[in-house]
C-alpha angles and dihedrals in degrees: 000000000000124000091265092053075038093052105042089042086057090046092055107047091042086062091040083062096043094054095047097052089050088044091046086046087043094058089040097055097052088053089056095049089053095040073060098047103051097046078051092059089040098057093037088055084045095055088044093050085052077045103056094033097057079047093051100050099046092055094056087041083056086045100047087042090057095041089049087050089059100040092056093044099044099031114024090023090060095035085054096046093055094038081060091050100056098047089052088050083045091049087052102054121089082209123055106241100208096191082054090045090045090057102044080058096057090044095055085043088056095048088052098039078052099047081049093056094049096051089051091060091049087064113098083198089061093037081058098046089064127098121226096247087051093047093050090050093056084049094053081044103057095046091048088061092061088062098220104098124025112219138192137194130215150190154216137177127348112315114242123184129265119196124268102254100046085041090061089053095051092051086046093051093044090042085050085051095048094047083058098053093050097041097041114006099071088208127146093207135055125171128192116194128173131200129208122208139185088252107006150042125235127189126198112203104170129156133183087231127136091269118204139223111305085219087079084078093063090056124088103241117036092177079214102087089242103132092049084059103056084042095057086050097057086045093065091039096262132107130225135215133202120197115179137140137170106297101350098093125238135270117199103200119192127188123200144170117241084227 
């Protein structure tokens, strides 16, 4: 081999090499960029779970707050009032009237054994001790006593936990779902029906209510809440459907990991 073969051999290798090592930076490069991006979106799914959660909590705490409100003024209020009234009936009698007494006492039993109800249901510690199932039938409950809609809760499969923050979201966004049907729907029935599966969670929210047109999901702006429910669902790694149409009701679906 002469110097020019010599030459030309050392050139191009010494390109070869070249063009390995930037290709070797090159692909390195894009590995680091997508190493980046993905603790970016990490970290960007992370902030809009926190975000969802606190969300989440102040608007059972709202609703708590509303629903306590009511409970004072409507049960003890009353249990109070009339309480009032029968010591004043027992002040007023020259003789003790014992099965007056015996109710007064009842009465005053019923107030305390309330109060204490209330404060239970103040306690993050109790709200967490409930199991999803429990804390959706203290939500149809609640609605059936108002006497408007009738609802109904179902299940499938044996119940298995879910942890306590994603299980807030899900009763918010099944809360969210039942406060729909009752202020635009114009249905009588609601049904609530969850599903549990080996790996995932699935939640049933229909009504028999007028529907509407599925394109006002497109818009910016449903008025219904809609959107920050399919939202809430991808923050906890789920996914939500709606299915509605004039006249044929509508069924919120939501999909979620146990985990």
């Amino acid at each position: 081999m002469d110097n020019g073969d010599l030459m030309l051999a050392i050139c191009f290798v010494t390109a070869l090499v070249v063009m390995l090592t930037c290709f070797f930076l090159y692909v390195l490069f894009l590995q680091r960029n997508k190493s980046n991006k993905f603790i970016t979106e990490r970290e960007l799914m992370k902030a809009n779970f926190n975000e969802q959660l606190l969300r989440s909590r102040l608007e059972m705490q709202e609703e708590s707050f509303n629903a306590i409100s009511m409970e004072i003024h409507d049960s003890v209020g009353q249990t109070l009032s009339l309480l009032k009234v029968q010591l004043n009936i027992i002040e007023q009698k020259e003789i003790l009237d014992k099965v007056l007494l015996s109710e007064a006492k009842k009465n005053a039993g019923k107030a305390m054994s309330d109060l204490r109800d209330i404060a239970k249901s103040l306690s993050t510690a109790h709200i967490h001790s409930l199991s999803l199932m429990e804390m959706a039938t203290h939500e149809l409950q609640r609605i059936n006593a108002v006497g408007i809609i009738e609802g109904t809760l179902l299940s499938l499969g044996e119940e298995k936990p879910v942890q306590n923050e994603k299980k807030l979201i899900l009763f918010r966004m099944m809360q969210e779902s039942c406060q729909n049907i009752i202020k635009h729907s114009g249905a009588t029935r609601l049904t609530i029906t969850i599903l549990f599966n080996n790996e995932n969670l699935a939640i049933k929210i229909n009504d028999n209510g007028k529907g509407f047109n599925r394109e006002i999901l497109a818009g910016p702006g449903s008025g219904l809440g809609l959107q920050n429910i399919m939202s809430r669902a991808l923050v906890i790694g789920g996914m939500a459907e709606i299915i509605s149409g004039i006249d044929e009701g509508t069924t919120v679906g939501i999909t979620v990991p146990y985990n």
